[in-house]
Residue frames as qw, qx, qy, qz and C-alpha x, y, z in Angstrom:
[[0.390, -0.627, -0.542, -0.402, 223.37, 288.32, 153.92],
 [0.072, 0.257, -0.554, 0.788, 223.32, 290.65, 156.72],
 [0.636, -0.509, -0.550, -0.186, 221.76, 289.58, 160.05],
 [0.238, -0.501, 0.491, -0.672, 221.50, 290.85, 163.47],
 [0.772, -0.260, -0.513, -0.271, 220.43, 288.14, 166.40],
 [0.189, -0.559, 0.605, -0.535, 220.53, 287.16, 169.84],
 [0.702, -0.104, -0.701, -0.076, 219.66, 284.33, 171.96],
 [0.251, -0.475, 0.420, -0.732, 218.21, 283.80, 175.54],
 [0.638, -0.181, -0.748, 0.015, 217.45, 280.83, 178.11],
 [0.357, -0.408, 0.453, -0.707, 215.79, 280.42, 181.25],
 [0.046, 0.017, 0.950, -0.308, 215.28, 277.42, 184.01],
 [0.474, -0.446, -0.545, -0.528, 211.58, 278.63, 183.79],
 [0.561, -0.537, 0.303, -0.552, 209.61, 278.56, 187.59],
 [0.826, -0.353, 0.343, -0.276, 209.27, 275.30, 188.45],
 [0.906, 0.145, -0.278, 0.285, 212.50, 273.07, 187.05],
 [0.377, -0.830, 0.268, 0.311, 216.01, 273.67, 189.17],
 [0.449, -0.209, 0.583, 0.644, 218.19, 272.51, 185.83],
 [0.593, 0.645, -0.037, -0.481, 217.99, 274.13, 182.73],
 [0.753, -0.073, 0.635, 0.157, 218.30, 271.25, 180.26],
 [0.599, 0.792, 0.113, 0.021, 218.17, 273.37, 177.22],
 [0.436, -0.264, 0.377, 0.773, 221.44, 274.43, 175.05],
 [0.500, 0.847, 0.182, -0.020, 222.01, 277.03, 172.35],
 [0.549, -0.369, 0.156, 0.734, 224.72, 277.97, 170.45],
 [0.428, 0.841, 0.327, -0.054, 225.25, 281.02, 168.10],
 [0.723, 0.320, 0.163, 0.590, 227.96, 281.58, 165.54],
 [0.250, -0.623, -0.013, 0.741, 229.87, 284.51, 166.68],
 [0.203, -0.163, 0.754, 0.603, 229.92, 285.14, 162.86],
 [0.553, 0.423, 0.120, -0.708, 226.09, 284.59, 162.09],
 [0.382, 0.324, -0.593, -0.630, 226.42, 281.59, 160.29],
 [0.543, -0.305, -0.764, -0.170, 224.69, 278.92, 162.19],
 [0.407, -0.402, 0.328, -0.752, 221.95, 278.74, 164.92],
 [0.463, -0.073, -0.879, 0.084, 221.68, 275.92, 166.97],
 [0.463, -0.330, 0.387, -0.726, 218.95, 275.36, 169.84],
 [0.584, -0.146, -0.788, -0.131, 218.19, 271.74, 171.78],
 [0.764, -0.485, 0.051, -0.422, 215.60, 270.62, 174.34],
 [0.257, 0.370, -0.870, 0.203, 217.77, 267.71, 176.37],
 [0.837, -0.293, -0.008, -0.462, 215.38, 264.74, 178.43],
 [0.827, 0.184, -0.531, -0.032, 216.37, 262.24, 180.72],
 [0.658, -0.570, -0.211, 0.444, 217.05, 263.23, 184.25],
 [0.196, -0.951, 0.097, 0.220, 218.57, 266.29, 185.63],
 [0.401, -0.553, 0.577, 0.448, 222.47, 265.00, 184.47],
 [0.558, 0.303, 0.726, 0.265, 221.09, 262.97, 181.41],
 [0.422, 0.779, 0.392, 0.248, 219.18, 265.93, 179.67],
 [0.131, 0.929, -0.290, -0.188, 221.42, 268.95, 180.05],
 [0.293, -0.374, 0.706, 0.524, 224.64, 266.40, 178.88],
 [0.424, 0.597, 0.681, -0.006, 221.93, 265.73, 175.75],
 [0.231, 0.925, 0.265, -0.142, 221.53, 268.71, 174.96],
 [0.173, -0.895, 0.310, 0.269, 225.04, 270.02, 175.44],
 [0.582, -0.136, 0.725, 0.342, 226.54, 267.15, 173.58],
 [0.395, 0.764, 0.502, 0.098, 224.24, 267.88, 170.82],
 [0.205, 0.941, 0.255, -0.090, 225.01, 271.16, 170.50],
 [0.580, -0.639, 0.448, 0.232, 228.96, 270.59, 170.84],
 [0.632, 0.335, 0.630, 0.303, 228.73, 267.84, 167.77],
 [0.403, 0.837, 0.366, 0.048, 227.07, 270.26, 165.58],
 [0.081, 0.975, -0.094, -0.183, 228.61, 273.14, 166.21],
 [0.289, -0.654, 0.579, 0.392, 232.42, 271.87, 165.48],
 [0.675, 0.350, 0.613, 0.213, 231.09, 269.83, 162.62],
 [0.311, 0.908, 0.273, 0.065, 229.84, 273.03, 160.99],
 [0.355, -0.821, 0.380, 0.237, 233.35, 274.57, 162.04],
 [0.417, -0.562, 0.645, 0.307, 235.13, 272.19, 160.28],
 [0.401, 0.221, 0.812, 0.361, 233.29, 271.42, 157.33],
 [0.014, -0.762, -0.087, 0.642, 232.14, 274.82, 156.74],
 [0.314, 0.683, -0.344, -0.563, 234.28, 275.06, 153.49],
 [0.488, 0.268, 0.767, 0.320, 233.74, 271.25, 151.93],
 [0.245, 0.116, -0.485, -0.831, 232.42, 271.49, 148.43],
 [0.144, -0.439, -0.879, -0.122, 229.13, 269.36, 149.86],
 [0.246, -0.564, -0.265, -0.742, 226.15, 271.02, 149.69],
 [0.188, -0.393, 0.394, -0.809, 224.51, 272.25, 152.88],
 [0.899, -0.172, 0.114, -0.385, 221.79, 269.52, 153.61],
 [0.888, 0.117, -0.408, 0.178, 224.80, 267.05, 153.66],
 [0.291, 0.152, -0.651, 0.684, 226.46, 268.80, 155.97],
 [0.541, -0.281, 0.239, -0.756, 223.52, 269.49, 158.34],
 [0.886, -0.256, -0.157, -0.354, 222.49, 266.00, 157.77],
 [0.640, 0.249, -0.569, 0.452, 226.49, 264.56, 158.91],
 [0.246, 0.373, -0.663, 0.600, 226.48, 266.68, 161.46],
 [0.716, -0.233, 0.213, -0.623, 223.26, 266.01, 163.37],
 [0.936, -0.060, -0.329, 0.113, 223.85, 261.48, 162.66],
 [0.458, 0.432, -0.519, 0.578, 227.92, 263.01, 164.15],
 [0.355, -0.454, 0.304, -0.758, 225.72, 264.31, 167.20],
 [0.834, -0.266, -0.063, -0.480, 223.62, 261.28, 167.56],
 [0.744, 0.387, -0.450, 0.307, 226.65, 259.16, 167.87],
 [0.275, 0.334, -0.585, 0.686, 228.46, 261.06, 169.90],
 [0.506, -0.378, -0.113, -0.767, 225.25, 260.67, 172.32],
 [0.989, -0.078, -0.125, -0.028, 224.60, 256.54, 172.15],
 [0.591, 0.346, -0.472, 0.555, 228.88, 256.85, 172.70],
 [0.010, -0.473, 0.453, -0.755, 227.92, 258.45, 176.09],
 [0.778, -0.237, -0.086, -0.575, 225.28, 256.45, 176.90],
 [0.823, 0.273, -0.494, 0.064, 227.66, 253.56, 176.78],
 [0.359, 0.464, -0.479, 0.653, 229.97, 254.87, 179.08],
 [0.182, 0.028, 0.542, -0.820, 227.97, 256.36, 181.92],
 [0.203, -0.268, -0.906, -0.258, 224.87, 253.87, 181.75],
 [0.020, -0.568, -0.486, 0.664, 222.97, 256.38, 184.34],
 [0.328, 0.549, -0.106, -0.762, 222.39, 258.41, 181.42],
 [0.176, -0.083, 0.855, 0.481, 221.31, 255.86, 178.81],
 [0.258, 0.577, 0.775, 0.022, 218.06, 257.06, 178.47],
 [0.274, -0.607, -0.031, 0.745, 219.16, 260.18, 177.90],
 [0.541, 0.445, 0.543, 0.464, 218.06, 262.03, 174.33],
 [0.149, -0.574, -0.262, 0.761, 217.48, 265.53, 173.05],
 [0.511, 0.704, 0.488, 0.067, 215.84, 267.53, 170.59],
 [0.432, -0.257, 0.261, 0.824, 217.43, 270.07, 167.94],
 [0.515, 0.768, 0.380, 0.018, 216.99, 272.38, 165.54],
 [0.584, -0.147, 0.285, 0.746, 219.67, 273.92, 163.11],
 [0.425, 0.889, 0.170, -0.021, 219.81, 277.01, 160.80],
 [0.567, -0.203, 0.307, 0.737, 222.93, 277.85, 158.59],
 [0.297, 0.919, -0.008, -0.259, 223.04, 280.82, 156.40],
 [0.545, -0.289, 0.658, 0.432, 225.82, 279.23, 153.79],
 [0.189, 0.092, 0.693, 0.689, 226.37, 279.93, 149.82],
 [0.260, -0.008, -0.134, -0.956, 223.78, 282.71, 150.06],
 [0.592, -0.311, -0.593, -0.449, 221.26, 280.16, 151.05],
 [0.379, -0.482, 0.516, -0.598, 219.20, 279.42, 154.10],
 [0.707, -0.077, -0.700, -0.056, 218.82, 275.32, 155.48],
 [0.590, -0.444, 0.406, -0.538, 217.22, 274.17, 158.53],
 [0.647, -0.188, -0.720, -0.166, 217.26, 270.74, 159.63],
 [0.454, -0.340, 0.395, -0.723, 215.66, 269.96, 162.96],
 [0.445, -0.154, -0.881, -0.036, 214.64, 266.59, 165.17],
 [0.253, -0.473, -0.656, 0.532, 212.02, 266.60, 167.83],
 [0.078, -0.868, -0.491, -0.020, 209.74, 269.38, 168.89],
 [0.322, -0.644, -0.090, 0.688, 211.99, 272.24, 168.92],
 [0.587, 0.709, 0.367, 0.132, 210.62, 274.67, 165.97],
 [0.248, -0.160, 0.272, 0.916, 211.75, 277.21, 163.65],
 [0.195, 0.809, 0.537, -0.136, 209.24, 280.25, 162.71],
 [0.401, 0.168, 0.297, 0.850, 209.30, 282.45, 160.18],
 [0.091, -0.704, -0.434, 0.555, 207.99, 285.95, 160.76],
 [0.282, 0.116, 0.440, 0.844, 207.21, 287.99, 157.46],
 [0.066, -0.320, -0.086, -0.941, 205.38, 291.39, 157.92],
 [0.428, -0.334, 0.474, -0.694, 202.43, 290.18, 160.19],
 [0.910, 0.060, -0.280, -0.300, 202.29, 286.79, 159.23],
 [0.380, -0.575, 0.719, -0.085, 204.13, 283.89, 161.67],
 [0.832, 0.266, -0.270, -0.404, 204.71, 280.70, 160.16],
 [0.451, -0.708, 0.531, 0.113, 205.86, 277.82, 161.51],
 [0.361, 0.596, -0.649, -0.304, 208.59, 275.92, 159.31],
 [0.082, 0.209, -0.958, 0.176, 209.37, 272.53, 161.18],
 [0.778, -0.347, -0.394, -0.345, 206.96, 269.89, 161.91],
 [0.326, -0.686, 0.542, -0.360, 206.86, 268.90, 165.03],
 [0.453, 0.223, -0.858, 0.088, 208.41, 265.14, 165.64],
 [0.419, -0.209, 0.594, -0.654, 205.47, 263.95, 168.42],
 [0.088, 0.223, 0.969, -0.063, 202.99, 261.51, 168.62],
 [0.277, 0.644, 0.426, -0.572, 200.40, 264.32, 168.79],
 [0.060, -0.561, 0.392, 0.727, 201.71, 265.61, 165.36],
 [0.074, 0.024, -0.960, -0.270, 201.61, 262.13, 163.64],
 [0.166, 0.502, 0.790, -0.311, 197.75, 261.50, 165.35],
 [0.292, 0.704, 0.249, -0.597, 196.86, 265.11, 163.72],
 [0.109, 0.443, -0.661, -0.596, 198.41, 264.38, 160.04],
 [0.186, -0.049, -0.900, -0.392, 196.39, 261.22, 160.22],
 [0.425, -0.371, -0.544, -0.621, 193.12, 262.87, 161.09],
 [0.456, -0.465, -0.758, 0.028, 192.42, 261.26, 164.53],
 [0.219, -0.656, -0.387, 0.609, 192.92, 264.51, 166.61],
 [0.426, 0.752, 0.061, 0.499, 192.27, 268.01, 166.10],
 [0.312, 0.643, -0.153, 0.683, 194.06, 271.25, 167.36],
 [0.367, -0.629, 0.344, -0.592, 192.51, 272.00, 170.28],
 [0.872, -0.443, 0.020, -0.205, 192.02, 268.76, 171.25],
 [0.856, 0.241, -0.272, 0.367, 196.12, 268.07, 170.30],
 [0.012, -0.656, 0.377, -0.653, 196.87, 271.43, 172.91],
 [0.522, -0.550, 0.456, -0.466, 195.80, 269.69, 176.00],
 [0.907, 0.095, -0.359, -0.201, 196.47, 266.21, 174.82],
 [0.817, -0.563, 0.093, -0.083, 198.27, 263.89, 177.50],
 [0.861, 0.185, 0.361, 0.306, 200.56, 262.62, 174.60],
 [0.447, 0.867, -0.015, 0.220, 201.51, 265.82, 173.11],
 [0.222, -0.802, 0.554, 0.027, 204.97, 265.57, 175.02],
 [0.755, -0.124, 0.623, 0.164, 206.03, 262.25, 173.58],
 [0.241, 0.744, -0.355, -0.512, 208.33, 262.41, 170.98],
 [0.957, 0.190, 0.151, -0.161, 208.55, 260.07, 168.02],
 [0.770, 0.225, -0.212, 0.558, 212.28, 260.48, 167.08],
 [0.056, 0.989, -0.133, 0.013, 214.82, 262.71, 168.60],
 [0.607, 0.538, -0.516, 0.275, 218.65, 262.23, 168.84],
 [0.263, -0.352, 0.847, -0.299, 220.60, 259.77, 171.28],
 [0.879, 0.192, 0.267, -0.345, 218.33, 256.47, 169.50],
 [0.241, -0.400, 0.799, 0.378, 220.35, 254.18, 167.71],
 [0.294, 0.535, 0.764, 0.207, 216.60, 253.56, 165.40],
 [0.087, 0.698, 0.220, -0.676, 216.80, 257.35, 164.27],
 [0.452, 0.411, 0.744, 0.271, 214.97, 257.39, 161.30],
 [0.337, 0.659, 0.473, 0.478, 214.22, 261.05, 160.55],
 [0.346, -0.628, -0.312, 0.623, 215.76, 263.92, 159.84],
 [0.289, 0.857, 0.426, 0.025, 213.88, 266.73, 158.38],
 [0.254, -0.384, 0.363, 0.810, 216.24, 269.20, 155.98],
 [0.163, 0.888, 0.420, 0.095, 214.53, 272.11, 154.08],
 [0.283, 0.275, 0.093, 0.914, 215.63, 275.16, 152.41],
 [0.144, -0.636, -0.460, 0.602, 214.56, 278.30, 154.06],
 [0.244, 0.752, 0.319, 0.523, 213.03, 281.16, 152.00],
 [0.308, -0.634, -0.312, 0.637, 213.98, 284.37, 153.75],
 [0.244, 0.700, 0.175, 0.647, 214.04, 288.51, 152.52],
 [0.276, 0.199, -0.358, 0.869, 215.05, 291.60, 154.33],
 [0.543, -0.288, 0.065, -0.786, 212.44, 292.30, 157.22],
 [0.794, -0.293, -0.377, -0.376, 211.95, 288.65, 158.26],
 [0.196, -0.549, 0.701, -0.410, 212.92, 287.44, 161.16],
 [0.689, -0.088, -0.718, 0.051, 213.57, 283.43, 162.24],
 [0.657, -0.495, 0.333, -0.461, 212.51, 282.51, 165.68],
 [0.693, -0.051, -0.718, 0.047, 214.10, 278.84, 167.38],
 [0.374, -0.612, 0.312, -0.623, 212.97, 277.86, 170.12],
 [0.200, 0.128, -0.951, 0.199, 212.37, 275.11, 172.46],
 [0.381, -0.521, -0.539, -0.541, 208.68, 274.15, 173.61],
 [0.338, -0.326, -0.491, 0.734, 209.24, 275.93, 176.79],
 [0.148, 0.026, -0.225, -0.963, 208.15, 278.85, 174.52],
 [0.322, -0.064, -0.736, -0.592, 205.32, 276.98, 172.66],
 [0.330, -0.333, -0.859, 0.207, 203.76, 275.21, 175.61],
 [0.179, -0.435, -0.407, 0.783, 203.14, 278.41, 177.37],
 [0.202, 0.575, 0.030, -0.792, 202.45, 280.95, 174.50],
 [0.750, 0.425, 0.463, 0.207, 200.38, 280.20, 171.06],
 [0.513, 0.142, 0.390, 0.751, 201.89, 281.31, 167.84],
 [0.035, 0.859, 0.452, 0.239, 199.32, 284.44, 168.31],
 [0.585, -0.796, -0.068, 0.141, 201.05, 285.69, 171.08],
 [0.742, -0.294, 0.299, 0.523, 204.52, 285.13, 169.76],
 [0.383, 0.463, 0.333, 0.726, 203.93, 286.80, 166.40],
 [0.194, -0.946, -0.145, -0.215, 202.59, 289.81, 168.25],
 [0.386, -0.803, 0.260, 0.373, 205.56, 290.37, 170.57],
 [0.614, 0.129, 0.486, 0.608, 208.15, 289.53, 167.46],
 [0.389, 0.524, 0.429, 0.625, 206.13, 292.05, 165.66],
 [0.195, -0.943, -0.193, -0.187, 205.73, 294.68, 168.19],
 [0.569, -0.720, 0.294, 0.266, 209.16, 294.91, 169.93],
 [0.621, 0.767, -0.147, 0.065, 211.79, 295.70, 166.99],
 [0.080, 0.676, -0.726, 0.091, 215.37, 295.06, 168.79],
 [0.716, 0.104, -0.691, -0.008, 216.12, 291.28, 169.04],
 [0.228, 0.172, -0.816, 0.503, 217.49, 291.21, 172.51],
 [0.456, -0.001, 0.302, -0.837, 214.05, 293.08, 174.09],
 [0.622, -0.072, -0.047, -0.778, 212.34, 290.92, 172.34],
 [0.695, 0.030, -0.716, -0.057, 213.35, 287.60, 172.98],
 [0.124, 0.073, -0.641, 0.754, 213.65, 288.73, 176.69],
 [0.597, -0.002, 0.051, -0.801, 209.68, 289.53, 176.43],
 [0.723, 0.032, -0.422, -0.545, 209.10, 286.39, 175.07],
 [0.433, 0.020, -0.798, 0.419, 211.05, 284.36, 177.82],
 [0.079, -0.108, -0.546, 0.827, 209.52, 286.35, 180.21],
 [0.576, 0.029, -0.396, -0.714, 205.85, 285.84, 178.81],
 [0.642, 0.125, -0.756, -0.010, 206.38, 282.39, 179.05],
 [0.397, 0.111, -0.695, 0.589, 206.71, 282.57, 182.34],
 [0.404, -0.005, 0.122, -0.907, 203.91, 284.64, 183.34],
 [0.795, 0.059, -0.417, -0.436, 201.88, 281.44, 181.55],
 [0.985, -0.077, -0.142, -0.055, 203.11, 278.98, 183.73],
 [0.237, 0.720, -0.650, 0.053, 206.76, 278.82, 182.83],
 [0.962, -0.025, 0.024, -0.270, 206.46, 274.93, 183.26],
 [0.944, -0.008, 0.203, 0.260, 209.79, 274.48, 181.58],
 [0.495, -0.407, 0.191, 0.743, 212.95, 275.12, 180.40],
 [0.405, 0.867, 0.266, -0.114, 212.72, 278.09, 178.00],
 [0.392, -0.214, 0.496, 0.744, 215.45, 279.05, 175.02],
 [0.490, 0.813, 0.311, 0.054, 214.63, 281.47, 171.96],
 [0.380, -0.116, 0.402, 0.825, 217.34, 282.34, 169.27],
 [0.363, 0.887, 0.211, -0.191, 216.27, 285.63, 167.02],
 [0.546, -0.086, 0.455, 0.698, 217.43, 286.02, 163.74],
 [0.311, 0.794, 0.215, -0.477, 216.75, 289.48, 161.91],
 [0.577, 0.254, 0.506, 0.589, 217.12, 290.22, 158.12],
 [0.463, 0.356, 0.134, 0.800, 218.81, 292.69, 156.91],
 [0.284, 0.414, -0.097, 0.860, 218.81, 294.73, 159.54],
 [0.416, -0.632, -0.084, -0.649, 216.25, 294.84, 162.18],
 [0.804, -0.347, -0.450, 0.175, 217.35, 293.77, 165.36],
 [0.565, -0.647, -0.427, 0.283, 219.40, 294.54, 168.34],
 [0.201, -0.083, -0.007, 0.976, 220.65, 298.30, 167.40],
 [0.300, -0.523, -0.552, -0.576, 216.92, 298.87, 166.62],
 [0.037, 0.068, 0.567, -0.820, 214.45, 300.32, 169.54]]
């Protein structure tokens, strides 16, 4: 499955550490993007652990004969681990956690799995959609009716997260096949993005700027314009063919 893709982070205005991570498979077969929390040293080793775990799992287990939502789901419990193992060590950081989201492109199929608030969106012809629930308190309050939308955008609570990795009571982690076709494009981000820009905004630039790099660089730089509160990260993934040789 041919893909084109790119990936961009920024500190945002008003943090001095950027606590996000991303990694992307030189190769194009996995996309990895985490939010890290817990102090300045706590959330960017979070994150970066995270994203460290994963990625050499997927490296090295790449060609098992287990299916893809076993390995996604090994290597994200391999991550949390290797977290609560750091906590141990360097008790300054023991509150330390971070959010994730994965995407592999493996046996001609696509699999996300993903903890915390950091989404995947699918972008097919002018329709955005987003894939992941988000893992919040606000999320959980709006599934069971007591808020709605707007009232879950400005909600005090809508940064509190009900699982993410470094917990040693992590209880859920969401793994889902991706539908994809030539022309769509996958968006991860981190809610640096989200906080700042709704999902109106995002599918418009996505669908108006046709080379990956330009357009995650718009969308970082959007963000910002809004506020730029926080750390900002956005991975773009194009199918079959639209992305950063495009204009």
């Amino acid at each position: 499955m041919k893909c084109l893709f790119t990936g961009l982070t920024d500190v945002g205005l008003l943090r001095t550490v950027n606590q996000d991570d991303y990694y992307i498979d030189p190769e194009g077969r996995f996309f990895i993007v985490a939010d890290g929390m817990g102090g300045h040293a706590g959330g960017q080793e979070a994150s970066r652990l995270a994203t460290k775990t994963v990625q050499a799992y997927l490296e090295n287990d790449w060609e098992t004969d287990e299916s893809s939502d076993v390995i996604l789901e090994q290597a994200l419990l391999e991550a949390n681990q290797a977290i609560l193992k750091d906590q141990r060590q360097y008790p300054e950081r023991a509150d330390m956690g971070t959010t994730i989201v994965v995407v592999i492109f493996r046996n001609e199929q696509v699999w996300c799995a993903h903890i915390g608030d950091s989404r995947l969106y699918r972008l097919r012809g002018t329709k955005l959609e987003q894939i992941t629930d988000d893992h919040t308190w606000v999320a959980l309050a709006m599934k069971m009716g007591e808020i709605d939308l707007d009232q879950a955008r400005t909600h005090p609570w809508r940064h509190v997260l009900a699982q993410c990795l470094g917990r040693e009571d992590l209880r859920q982690i969401d793994i889902q096949p991706v539908q994809v076709q030539p022309g769509d494009r996958l968006l991860l981000c981190s809610d640096g993005l989200t906080e700042e820009l709704s999902d109106q905004v995002i599918a418009s630039q996505l669908k108006s700027i046709r080379a990956c790099d330009k357009a995650a660089a718009s969308l970082v730089e959007a963000a910002k314009d809004h506020g730029g509160r926080d750390n900002i990260t956005v991975v773009i993934v194009a199918i079959g063919g639209l992305g950063q040789g495009d204009s």
